[in-house]
C-alpha positions as CSV (number, residue, x, y, z in Angstrom):
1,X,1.9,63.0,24.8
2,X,-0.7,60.9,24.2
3,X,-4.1,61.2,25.6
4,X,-5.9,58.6,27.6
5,X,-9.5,58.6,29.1
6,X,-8.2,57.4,32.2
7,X,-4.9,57.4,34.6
8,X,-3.0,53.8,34.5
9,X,-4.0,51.8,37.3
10,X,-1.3,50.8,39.5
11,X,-1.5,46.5,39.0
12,X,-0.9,47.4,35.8
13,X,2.0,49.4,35.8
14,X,3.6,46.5,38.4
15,X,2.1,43.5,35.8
16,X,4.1,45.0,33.2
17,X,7.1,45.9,35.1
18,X,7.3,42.1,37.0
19,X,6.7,40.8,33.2
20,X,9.8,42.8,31.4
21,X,11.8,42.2,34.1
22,X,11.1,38.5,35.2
23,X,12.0,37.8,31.4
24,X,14.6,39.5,31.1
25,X,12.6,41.5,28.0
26,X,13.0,45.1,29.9
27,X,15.7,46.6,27.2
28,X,12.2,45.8,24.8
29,X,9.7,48.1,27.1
30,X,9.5,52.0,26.6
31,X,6.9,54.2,28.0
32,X,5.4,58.0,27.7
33,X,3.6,60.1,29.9
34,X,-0.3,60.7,29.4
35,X,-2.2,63.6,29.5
36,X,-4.2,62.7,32.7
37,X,-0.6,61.7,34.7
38,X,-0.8,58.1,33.3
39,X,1.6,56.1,31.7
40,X,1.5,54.5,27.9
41,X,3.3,51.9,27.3
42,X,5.0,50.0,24.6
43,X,6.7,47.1,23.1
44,X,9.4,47.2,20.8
45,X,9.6,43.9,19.2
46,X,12.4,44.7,16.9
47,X,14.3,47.7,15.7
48,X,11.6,48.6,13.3
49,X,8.6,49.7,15.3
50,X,6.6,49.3,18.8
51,X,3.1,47.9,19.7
52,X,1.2,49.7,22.7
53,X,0.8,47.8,25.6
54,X,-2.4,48.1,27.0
55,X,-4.7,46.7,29.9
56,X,-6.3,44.6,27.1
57,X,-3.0,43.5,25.5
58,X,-1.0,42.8,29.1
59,X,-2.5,38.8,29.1
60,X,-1.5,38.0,25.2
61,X,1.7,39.6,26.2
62,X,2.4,37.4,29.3
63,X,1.3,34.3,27.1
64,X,3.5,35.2,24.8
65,X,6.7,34.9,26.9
66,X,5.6,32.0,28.6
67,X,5.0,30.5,25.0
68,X,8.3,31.3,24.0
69,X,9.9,30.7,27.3
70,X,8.2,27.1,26.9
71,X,9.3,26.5,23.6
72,X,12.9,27.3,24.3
73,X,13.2,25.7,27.2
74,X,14.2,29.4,29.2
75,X,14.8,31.7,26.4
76,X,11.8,34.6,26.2
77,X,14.2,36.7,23.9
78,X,11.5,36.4,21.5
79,X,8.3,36.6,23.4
80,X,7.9,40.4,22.4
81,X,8.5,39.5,19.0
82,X,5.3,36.5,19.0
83,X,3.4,39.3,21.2
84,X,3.9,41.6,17.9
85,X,2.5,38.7,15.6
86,X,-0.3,37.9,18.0
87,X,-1.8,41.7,17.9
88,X,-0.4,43.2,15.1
89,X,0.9,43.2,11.8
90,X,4.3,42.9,10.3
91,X,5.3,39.0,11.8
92,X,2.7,37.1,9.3
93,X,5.7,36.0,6.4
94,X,8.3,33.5,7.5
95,X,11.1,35.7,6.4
96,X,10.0,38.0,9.3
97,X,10.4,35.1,11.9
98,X,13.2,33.9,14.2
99,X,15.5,31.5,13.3
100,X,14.8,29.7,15.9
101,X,12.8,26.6,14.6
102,X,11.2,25.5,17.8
103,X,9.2,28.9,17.9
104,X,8.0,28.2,14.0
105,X,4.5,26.7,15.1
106,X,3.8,29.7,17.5
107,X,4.1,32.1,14.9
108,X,2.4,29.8,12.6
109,X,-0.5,30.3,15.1
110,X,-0.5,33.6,15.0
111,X,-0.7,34.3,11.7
112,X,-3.9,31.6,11.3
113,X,-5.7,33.6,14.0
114,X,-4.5,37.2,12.5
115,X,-6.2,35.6,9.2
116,X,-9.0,34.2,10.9
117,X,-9.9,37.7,12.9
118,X,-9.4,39.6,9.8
119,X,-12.1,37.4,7.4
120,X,-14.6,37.4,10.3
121,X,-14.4,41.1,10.7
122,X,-13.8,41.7,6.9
């Protein structure tokens, strides 16, 4: 289990919940008990790993299907995957993006501001 300093608070439990489901993204959420009777949570952008989902993260997640959903004109299949390249690595190479063109520029983004927040903390 992991530990947490405190228990989840409820909006965000219901945030994340109305955001998988709303998008149709829920298959993408998975979640673990904490030691104070909270709840961790976490995206699996692909087959290959997860990202936790946290109080911080919850807006750049949101953003991120709305980007997508934006950009496809409905589809937010990969707005956990442009959540991954916005706050973690593994989505900076091309190879690693969809095939979907019109998404391209937002992952483009990410990887600029990845760079960017990595040579200002560097």
């Amino acid at each position: 289990m992991t530990a947490d300093a405190t228990p989840t608070p409820p909006d965000f439990v219901l945030r994340v919940l109305r955001a998988t489901t709303d998008h149709h993204v829920a298959q993408t959420l998975s979640w673990e008990p904490t030691d104070d009777g909270g709840v961790a949570f976490h995206i699996h952008p692909d087959d290959m790993g997860w990202v936790p989902l946290t109080p911080d993260t919850l807006p750049v997640f949101e953003a991120a299907l709305a980007d997508v959903f934006a950009a496809t004109g409905g589809d937010p299949t990969f707005g956990p995957m442009l959540f991954a390249a916005r706050t973690s690595e593994g989505f900076e190479e091309p190879r690693t993006w969809p095939s979907d063109r019109r998404l391209w520029p937002l992952f483009e983004q990410a990887r600029e501001d990845r760079v960017k927040t990595h040579e200002g903390t560097g």
